[in-house]
N, C-alpha and C positions, 0 to 999 in steps of 0.2 A: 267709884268706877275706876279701873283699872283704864293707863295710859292706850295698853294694849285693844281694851275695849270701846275706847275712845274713837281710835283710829280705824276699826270695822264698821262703824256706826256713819262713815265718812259719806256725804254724800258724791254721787260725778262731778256735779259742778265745784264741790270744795278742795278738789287735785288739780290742784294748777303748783308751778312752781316760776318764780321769773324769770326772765332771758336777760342776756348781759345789756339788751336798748331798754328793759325796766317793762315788758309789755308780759303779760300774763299771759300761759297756754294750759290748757287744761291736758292732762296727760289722758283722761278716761275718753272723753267728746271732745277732740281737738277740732276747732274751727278754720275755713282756709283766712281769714283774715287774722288770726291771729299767728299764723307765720311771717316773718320775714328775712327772709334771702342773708343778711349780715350774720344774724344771730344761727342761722346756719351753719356758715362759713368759717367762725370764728370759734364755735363750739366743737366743729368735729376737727379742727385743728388743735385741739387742746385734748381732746379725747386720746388715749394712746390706745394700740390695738392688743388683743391677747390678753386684756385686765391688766396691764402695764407693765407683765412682767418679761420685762424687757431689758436690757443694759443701756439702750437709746429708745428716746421719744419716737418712734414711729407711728404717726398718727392714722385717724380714719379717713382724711381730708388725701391724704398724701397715697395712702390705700387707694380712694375712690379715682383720685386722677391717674395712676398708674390701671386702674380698671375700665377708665374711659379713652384709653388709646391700646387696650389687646382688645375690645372686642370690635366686631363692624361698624362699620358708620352710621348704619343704621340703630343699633343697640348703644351708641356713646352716652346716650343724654340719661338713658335709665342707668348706665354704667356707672357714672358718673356722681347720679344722687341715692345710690341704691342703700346705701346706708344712710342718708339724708334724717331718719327717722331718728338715731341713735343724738343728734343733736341735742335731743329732749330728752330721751327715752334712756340714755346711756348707752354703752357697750355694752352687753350684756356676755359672757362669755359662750362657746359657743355650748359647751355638755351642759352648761344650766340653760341656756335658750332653750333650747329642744328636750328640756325635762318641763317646761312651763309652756303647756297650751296655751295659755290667757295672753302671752305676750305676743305670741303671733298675732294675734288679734288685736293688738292695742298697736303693734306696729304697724298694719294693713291701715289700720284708721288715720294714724298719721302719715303715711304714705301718702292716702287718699287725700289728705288735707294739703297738702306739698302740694301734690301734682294743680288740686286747684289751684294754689295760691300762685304757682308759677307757671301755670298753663302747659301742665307737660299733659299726652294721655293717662287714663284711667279707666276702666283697668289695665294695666298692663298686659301689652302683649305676648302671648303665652311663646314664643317661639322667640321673641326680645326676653324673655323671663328667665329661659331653656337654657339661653345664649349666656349672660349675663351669670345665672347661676355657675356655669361648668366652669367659666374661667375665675367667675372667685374662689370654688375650692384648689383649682389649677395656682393661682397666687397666693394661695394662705398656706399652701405645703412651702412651697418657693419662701413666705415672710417666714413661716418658723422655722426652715433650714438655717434662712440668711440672718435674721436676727436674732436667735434661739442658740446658736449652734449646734443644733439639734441633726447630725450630717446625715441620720439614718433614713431621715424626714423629705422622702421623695425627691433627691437634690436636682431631676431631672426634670420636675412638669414645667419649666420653661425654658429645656432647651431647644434651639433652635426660634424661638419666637422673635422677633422685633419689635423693638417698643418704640413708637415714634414720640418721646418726652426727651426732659432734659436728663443726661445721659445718668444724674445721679438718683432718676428716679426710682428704681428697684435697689439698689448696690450703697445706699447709704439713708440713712436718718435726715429729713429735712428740718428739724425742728418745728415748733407751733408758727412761728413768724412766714419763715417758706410755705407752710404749705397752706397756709391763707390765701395768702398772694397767689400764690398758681392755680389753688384751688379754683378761686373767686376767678383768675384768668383765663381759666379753662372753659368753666359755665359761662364767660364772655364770650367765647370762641363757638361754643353752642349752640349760644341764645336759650341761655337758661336766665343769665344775669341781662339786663339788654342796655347798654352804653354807649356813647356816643361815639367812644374812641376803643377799638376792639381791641388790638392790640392792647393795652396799657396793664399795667402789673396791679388793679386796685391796694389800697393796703386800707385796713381798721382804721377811722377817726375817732378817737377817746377824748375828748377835752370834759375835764372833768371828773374823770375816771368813767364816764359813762357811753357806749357804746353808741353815736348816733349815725355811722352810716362807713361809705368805703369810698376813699377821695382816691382821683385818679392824679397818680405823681406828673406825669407829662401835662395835663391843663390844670390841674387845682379842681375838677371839678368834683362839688362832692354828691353823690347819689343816695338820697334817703328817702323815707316812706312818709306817709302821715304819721302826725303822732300816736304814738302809742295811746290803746286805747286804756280806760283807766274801769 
């Protein structure tokens, strides 16, 4: 049998791949306890956007907070994790995304798993959806003008806009370590992440090399889940 034959024969349950806390998710049937909030965080911060073709790391993490202060207040929280999915699932570009029916569906799943696991609605509201949509394609002409140099490339869909972030959020690369941090500050400010000290900048706890949670630098406190299920 052929490698390639092997891997069709696969069943749902046996597509799972690990997260950086060591806990199992299955890519086909993702479950909402098998999310957690860190391995979120810390994966779409290391994801670059565009298939990484890029000169600077500009991540998905650093995309979504820049997308959870242009839309309404109302629409911040889906703003925010709308790419939430690509944690797992990767970036996938955008001319291959939308030549692969099957991925929309594998994203929707894990959306759906998200939203339980951190008590956002589901399904999403179509007019939060509406919302959300128009200004990502509005910031993705804007991210491949500005980091692309690509000047032909709409250099216009956000002028005039105000972005209430910190001022380097559109206009520079925050690297993987920044955009944890704000990331994860941001869904604090939400209440997507929920912390005792809202304000505070979380950052990734590694002891060990292994990923168990996100201590807040102003008390030491550090935030983690159960253990990973085995």
């Amino acid at each position: 049998m052929s490698s390639s034959d092997s891997r069709s024969e696969l069943k749902d349950e046996d597509v799972w791949i690990w997260t950086v806390s060591s806990r199992k998710i299955h890519l086909l049937r993702p479950t909402r306890d098998e999310i957690w909030f860190p391995d979120i965080a810390v994966a779409l911060s290391h994801v670059c956007r565009f298939g990484g073709q890029l000169k600077q790391h500009y991540s998905v993490a650093q995309h979504c907070v820049v997308m959870s202060r242009l839309v309404s207040p109302g629409a911040a929280v889906w703003a925010l994790m709308h790419d939430s999915a690509e944690a797992y699932l990767g970036d996938v570009v955008w001319p291959l995304k939308h030549s692969i029916p099957v991925y929309r569906d594998l994203e929707e799943r894990m959306l759906e798993a998200i939203a339980g696991r951190l008590g956002m609605s589901w399904p999403i509201d179509d007019k939060i959806k509406a919302e959300v949509k128009a200004w990502d394609s509005a910031l993705c002409r804007y991210e491949l003008q500005k980091f692309t140099g690509r000047s032909e490339l709409a250099r216009t869909a956000l002028d005039g806009v105000t972005v209430t972030a910190p001022p380097d959020a559109i206009d520079s690369a925050w690297g993987p370590d920044k955009a944890c941090r704000l990331y994860v500050a941001r869904a604090v400010e939400l209440g997507v992440f929920v912390c005792t000290h809202p304000g505070a900048k979380w950052v990734a706890e590694w002891p060990g090399g292994q990923l168990v949670g996100m201590r807040c630098p102003d008390c030491g406190k550090l935030w983690e889940a159960e253990p990973p299920s085995q």
